[in-house]
N, CA, C and O atoms as a printed pandas DataFrame, in Angstrom:
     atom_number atom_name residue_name chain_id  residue_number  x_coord  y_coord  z_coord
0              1         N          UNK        A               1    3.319   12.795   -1.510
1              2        CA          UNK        A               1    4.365   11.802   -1.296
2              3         C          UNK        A               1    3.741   10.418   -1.123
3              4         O          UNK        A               1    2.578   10.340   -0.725
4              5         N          UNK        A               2    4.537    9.186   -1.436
5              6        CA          UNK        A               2    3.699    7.885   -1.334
6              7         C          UNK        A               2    4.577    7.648   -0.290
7              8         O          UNK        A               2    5.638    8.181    0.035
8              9         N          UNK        A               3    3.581    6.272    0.405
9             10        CA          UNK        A               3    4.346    5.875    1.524
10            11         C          UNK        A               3    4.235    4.410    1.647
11            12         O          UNK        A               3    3.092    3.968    1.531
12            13         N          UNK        A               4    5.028    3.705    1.823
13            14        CA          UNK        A               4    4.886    1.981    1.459
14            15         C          UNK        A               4    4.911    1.783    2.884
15            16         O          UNK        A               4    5.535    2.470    3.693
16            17         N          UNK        A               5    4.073    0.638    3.161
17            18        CA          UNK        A               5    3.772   -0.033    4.502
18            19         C          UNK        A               5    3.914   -1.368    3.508
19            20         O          UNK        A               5    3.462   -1.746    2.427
20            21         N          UNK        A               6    4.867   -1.870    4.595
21            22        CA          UNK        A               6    5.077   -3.593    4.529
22            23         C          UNK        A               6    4.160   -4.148    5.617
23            24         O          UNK        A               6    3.938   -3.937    6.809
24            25         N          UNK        A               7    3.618   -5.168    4.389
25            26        CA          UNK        A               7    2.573   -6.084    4.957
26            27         C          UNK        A               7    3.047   -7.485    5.322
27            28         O          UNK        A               7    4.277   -7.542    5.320
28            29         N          UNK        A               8    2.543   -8.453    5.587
29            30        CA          UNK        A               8    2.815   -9.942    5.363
30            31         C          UNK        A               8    2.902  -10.533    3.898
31            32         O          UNK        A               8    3.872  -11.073    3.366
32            33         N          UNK        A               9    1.675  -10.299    3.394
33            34        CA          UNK        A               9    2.045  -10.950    1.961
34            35         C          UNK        A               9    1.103  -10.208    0.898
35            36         O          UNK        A               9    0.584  -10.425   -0.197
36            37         N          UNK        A              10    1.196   -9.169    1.902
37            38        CA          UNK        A              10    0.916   -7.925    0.634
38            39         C          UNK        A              10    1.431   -6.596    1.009
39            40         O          UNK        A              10    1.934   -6.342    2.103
40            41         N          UNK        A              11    1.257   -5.646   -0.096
41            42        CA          UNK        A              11    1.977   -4.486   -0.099
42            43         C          UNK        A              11    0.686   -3.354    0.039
43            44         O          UNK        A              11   -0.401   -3.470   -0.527
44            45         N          UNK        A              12    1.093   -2.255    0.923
45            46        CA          UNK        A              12   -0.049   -1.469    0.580
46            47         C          UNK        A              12    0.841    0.009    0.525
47            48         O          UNK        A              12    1.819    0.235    1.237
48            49         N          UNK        A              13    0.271    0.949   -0.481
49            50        CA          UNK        A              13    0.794    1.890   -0.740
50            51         C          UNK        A              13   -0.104    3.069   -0.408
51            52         O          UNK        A              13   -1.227    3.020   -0.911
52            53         N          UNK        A              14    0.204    4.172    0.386
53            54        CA          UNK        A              14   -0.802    5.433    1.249
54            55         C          UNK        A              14   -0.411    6.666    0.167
55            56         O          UNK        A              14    0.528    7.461    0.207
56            57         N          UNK        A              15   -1.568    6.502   -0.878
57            58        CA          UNK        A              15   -0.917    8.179   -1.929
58            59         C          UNK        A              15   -1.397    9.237   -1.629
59            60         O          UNK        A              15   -2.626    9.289   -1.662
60            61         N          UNK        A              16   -0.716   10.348   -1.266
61            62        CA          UNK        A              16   -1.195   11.337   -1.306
62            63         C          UNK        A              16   -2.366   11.410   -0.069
63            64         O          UNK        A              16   -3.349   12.150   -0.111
64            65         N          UNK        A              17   -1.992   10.350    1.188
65            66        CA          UNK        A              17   -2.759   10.916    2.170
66            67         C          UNK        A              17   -4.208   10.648    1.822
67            68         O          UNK        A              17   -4.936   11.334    2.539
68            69         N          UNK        A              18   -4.879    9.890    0.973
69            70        CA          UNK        A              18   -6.080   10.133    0.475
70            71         C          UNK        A              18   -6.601    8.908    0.829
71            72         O          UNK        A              18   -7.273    8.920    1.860
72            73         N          UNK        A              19   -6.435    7.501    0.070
73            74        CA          UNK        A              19   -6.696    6.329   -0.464
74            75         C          UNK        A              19   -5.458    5.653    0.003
75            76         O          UNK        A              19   -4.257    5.916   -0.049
76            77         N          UNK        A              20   -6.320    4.502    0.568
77            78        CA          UNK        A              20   -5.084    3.292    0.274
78            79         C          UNK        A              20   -5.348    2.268   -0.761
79            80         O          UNK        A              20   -6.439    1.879   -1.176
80            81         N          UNK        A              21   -4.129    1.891   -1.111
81            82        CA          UNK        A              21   -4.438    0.792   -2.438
82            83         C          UNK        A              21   -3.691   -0.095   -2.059
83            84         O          UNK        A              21   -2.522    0.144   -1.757
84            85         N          UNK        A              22   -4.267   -1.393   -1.997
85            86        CA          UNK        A              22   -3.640   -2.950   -1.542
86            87         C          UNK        A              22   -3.326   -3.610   -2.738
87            88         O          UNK        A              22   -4.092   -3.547   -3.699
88            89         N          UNK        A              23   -2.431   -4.143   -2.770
89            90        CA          UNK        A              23   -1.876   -5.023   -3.995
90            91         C          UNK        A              23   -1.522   -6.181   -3.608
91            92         O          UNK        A              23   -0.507   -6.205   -2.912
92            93         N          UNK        A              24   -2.165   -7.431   -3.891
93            94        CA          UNK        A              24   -2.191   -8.566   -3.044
94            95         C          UNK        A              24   -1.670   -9.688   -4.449
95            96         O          UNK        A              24   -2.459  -10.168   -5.262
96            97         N          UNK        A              25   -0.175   -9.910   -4.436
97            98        CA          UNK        A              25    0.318  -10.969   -5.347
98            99         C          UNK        A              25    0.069  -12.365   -5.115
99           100         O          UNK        A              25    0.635  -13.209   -4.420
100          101         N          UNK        A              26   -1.623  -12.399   -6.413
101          102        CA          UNK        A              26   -1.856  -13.851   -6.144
102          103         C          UNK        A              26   -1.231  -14.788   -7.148
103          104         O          UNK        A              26   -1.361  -16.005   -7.021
């Protein structure tokens, strides 16, 4: 399951419990 955590001015998405991946809209 993915899980979205709201950031300030980025998004980070928790997949699968494993890795997090930050996505930072520059």
């Amino acid at each position: 399951m993915i899980s979205l955590i709201g950031a300030f001015s980025f998004s980070c998405f928790r997949i699968e419990n494993m890795y997090l991946a930050c996505f930072f809209p520059n």
